[in-house]
C-alpha distance (Angstrom), angle and dihedral (degrees) to the residues before:
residue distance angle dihedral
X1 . . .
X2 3.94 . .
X3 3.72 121.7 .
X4 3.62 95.1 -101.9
X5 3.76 88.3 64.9
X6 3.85 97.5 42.4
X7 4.01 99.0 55.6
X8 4.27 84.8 44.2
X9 3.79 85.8 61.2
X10 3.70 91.7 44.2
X11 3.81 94.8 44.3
X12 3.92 96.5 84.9
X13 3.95 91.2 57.7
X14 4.21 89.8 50.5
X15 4.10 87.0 40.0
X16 4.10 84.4 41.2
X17 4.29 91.8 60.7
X18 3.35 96.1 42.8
X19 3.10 101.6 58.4
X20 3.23 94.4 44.3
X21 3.95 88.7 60.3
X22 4.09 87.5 49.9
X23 3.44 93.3 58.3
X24 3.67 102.7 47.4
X25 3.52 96.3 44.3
X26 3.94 84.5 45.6
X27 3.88 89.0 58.7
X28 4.02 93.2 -130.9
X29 3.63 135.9 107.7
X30 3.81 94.3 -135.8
X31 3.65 146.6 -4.6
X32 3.91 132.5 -154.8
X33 4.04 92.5 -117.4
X34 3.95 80.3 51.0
X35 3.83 98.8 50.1
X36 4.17 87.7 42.1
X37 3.79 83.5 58.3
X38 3.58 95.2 44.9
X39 3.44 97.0 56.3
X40 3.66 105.4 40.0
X41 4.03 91.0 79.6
X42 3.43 136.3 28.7
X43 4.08 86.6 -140.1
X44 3.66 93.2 53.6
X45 3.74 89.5 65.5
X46 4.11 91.9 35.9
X47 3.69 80.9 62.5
X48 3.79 113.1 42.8
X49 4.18 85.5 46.0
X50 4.25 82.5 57.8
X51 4.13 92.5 41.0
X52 3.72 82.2 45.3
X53 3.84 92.9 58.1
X54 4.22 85.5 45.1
X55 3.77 92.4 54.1
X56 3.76 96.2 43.4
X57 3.74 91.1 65.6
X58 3.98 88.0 60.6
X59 3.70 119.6 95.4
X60 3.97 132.5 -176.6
X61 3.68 91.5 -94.3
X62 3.97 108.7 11.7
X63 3.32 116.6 175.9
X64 3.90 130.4 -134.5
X65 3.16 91.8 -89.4
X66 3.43 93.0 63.2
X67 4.02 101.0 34.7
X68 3.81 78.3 64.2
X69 3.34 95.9 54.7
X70 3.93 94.4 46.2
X71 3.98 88.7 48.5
X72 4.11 93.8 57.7
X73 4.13 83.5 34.9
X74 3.80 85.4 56.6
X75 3.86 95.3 39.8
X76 3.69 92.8 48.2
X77 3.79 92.5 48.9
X78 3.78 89.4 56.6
X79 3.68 89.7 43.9
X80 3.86 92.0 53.2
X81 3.83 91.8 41.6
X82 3.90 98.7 54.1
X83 4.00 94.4 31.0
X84 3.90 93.4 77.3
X85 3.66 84.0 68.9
X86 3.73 115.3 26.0
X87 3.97 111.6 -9.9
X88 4.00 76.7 137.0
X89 3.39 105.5 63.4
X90 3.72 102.0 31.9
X91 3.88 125.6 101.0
X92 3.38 125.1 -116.9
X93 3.76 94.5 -130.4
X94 4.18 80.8 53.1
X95 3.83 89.8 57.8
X96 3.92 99.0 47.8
X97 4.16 87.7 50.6
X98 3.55 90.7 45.9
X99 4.27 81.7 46.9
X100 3.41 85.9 55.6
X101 3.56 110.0 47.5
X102 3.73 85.8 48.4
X103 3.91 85.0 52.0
X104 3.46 96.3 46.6
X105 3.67 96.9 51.7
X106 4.06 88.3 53.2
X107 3.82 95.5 54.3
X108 3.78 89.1 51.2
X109 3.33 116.6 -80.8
X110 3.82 98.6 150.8
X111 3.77 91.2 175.3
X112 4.46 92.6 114.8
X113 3.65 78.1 37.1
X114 3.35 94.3 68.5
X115 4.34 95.8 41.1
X116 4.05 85.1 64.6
X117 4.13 110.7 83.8
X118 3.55 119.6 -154.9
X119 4.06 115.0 -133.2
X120 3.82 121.8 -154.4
X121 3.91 123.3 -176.0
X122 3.63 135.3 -174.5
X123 4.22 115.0 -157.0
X124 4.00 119.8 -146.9
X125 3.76 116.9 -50.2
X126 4.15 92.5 12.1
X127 3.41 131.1 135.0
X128 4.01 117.0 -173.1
X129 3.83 134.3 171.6
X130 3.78 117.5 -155.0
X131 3.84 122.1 -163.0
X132 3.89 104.5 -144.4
X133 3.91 119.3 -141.6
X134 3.89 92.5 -106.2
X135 4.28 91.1 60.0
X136 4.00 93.4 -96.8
X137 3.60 114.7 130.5
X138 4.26 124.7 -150.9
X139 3.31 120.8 -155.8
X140 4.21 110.4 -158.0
X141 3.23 131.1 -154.4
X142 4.15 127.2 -140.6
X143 3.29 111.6 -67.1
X144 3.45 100.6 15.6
X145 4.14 137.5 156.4
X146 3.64 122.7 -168.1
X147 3.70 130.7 171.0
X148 4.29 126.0 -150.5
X149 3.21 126.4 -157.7
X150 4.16 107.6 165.7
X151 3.87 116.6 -168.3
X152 4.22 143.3 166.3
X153 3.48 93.7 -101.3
X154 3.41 111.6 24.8
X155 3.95 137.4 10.9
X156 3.82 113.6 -138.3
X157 3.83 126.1 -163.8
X158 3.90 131.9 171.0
X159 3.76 120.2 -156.6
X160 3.78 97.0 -154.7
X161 3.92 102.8 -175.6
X162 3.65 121.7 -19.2
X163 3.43 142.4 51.9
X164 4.13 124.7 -82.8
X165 3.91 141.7 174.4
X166 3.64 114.0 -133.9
X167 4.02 113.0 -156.3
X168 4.26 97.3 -172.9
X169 3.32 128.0 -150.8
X170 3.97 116.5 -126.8
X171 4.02 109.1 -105.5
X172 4.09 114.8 133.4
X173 3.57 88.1 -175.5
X174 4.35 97.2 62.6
X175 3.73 104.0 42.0
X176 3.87 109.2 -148.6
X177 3.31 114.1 -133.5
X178 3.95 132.4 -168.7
X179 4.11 118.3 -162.3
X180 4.10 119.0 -166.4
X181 3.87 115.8 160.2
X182 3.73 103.5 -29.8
X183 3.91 93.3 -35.7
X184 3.27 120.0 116.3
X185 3.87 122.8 -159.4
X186 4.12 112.6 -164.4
X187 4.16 119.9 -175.2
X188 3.85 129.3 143.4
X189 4.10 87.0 -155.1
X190 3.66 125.5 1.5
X191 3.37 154.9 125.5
X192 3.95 125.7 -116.2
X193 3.50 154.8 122.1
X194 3.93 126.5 -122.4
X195 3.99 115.6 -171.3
X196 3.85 128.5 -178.3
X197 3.67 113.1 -164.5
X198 4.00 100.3 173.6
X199 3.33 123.4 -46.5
X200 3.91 89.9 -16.6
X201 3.96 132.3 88.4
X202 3.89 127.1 -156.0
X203 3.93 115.6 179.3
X204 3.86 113.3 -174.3
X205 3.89 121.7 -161.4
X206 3.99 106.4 -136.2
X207 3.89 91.0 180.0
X208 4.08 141.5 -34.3
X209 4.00 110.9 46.3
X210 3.66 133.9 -73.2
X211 3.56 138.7 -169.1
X212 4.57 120.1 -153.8
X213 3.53 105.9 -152.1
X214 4.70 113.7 -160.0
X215 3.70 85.5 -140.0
X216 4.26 86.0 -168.2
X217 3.63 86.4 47.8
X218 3.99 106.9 113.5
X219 3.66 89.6 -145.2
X220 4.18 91.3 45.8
X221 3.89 79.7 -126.4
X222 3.81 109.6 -148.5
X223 4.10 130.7 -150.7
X224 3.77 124.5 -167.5
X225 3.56 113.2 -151.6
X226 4.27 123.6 -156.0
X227 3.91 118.8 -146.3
X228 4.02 102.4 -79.7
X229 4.18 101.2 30.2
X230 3.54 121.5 108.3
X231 3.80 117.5 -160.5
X232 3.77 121.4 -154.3
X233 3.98 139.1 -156.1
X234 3.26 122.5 -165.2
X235 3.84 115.9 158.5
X236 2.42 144.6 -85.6
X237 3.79 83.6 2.4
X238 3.90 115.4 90.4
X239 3.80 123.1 -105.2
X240 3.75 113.9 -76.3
X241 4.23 119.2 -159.5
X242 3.74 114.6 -161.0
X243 4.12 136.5 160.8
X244 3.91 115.5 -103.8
X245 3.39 144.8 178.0
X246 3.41 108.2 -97.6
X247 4.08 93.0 -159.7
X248 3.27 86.0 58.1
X249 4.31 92.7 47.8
X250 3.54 92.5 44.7
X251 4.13 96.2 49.0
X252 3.75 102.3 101.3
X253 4.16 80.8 77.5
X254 3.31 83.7 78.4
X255 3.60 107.5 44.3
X256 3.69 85.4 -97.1
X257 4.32 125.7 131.9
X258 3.46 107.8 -163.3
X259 3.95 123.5 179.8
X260 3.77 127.7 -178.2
X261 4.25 116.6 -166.8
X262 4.38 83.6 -34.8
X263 4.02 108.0 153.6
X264 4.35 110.1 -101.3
X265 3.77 84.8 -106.6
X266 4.05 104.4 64.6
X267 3.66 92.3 42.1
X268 4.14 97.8 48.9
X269 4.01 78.1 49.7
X270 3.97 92.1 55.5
X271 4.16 90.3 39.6
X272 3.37 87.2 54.9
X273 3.85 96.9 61.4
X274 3.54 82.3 77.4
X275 3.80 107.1 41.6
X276 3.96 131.4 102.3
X277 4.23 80.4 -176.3
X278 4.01 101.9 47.4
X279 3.83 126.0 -160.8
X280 3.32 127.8 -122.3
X281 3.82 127.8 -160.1
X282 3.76 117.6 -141.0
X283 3.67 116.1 -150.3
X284 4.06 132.3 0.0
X285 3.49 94.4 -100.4
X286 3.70 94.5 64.3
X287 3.60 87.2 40.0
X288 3.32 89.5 64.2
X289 3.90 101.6 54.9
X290 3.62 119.9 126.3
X291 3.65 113.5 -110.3
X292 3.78 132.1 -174.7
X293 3.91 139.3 153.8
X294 3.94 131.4 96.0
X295 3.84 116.7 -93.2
X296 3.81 140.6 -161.5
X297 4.50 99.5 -118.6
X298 3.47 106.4 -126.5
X299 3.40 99.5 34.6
X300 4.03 96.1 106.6
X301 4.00 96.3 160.9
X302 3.69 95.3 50.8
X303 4.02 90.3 50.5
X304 3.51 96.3 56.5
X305 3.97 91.2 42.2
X306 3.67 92.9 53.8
X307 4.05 95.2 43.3
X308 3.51 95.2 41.6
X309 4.06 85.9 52.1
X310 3.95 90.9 49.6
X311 4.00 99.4 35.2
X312 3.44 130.4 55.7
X313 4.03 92.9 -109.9
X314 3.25 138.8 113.5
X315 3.47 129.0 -151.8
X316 4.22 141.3 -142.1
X317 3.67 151.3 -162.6
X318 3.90 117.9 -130.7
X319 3.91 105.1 -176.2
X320 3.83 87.8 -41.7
X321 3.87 86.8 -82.6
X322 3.57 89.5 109.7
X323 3.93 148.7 2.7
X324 3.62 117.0 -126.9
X325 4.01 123.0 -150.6
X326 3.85 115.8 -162.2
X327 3.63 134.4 165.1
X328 4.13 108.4 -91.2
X329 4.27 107.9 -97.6
């Protein structure tokens, strides 16, 4: 058996303690990454029922007594997981390292923890909040991907299309970071809002202090923002800081889309988070109308009605599998 095939047998035990560690410093019994990973091999479960029976024998204060009996538990689980296989052919110096990353992962060594993201998703019309393991909570948006990777040092997240509000829990010692395009959002506990309609990125402090890092700037340019500005990238334009209304920021909460002098293009690609029919605009010109006004999400037809009564567009059907907007002929 080559190596590559012995650690892939012993990666469900390592996998098996760590998340065991995730979840009870998470405070929950499960979690729907954790059930995905359950069920996608009949050794992943093998394994957690084994760590399981390792981290049972634990106790708030055991004794050495009974950290020795949770180090041969942990060994023999490994030992019983990877013997149905190849108990023949492996070492014994191979089974006490395999003991022992199984072992370290149960007293708290978090470190494979922290090499497993988390992925949360909203579908069309959704709006979720997600309490993180570390106490802060993220509100998302329709149509919304985020990625969570939680460390000792540092917590990462990615906003990879959407829009979210990011509540942070105080800790100067793990930075919290937020990534969307090459904008990078840093806090250690805050309040804002990061959206990404298109190619664009607008991150709005609420309260606390923030910095945005242009991580492919050469310089590493960064922006301080105060409660109330909102600072906006739209390339290859340069960053632009300005004071908003944060009522007006934080609206989609609500059900609520509401735009203040944004350009026709942005806002179609925020009304379309909530669309089954989306719009499309034709040409940059009309892209670049002007559009502002508060409206209900969802509420596709009574968009384009009102726009194409205030703008100089006109709009059409193609096969009902989309609206277009164009500048009136």
């Amino acid at each position: 058996m080559s190596e590559t095939e012995e650690f892939d047998a012993l990666r469900p035990v390592v996998a098996a303690a760590a998340w065991r560690v995730h979840l009870t410093e998470a405070g929950v019994a499960t979690t729907e990454a954790f059930e995905a990973w359950l069920a996608a091999d009949a050794r992943h479960r093998a394994a957690w029922e084994d760590m399981e029976k390792s981290w049972n024998a634990f106790g708030a204060g055991a004794s050495e007594l009974e950290t020795f009996a949770a180090r041969r538990a942990a060994r023999n689980d490994t030992e019983r997981v990877v013997s149905e296989r190849r108990a023949a052919t492996m070492r014994p110096w191979q089974l006490a390292a395999a003991a022992a990353v199984v072992l370290g992962a149960v007293l708290g060594g978090t470190w494979y923890w922290t090499q497993i993201p988390e992925d949360y998703h909203t579908v069309l019309g959704e709006r979720r909040t997600v309490v993180l393991a570390d106490g802060s909570r993220v509100m998302l948006d329709s149509r919304t991907e985020m990625r969570v990777r939680l460390g000792r040092h540092e917590r990462n997240l990615e906003l990879i299309v959407g829009q979210a509000r990011f509540q942070v829990a105080h800790d100067k010692s793990r930075p919290f970071s937020v990534r969307a395009g090459q904008e990078k959002v840093v806090a250690t506990g805050t309040d804002f809002n990061v959206d990404r309609p298109g190619a664009s990125v607008i991150v709005t402090l609420i309260e606390g202090h923030v910095y945005v890092e242009d991580e492919l700037s050469k310089a590493h340019a960064r922006n301080a923002l105060e409660a109330g500005q909102q600072l906006s990238v739209s390339p290859p334009q340069a960053a632009r800081i300005a004071r908003v209304d944060l009522e007006r920021i934080t609206a989609w909460q609500n059900g609520e889309l509401s735009f203040d002098n944004e350009p026709l293009s942005s806002v179609v690609e925020r009304v379309n988070r909530y669309s089954t029919q989306p719009i499309v605009v034709i040409g940059e010109k009309a892209g670049d109308l002007r559009v502002s006004g508060v409206f209900k999400a969802g509420d596709t037809t009574g968009f384009v009605r009102l726009v194409t009564r205030l703008l100089p567009l006109e709009a059409s059907a193609a096969d009902d599998e989309e609206i277009r907007l164009r500048l009136r002929r």
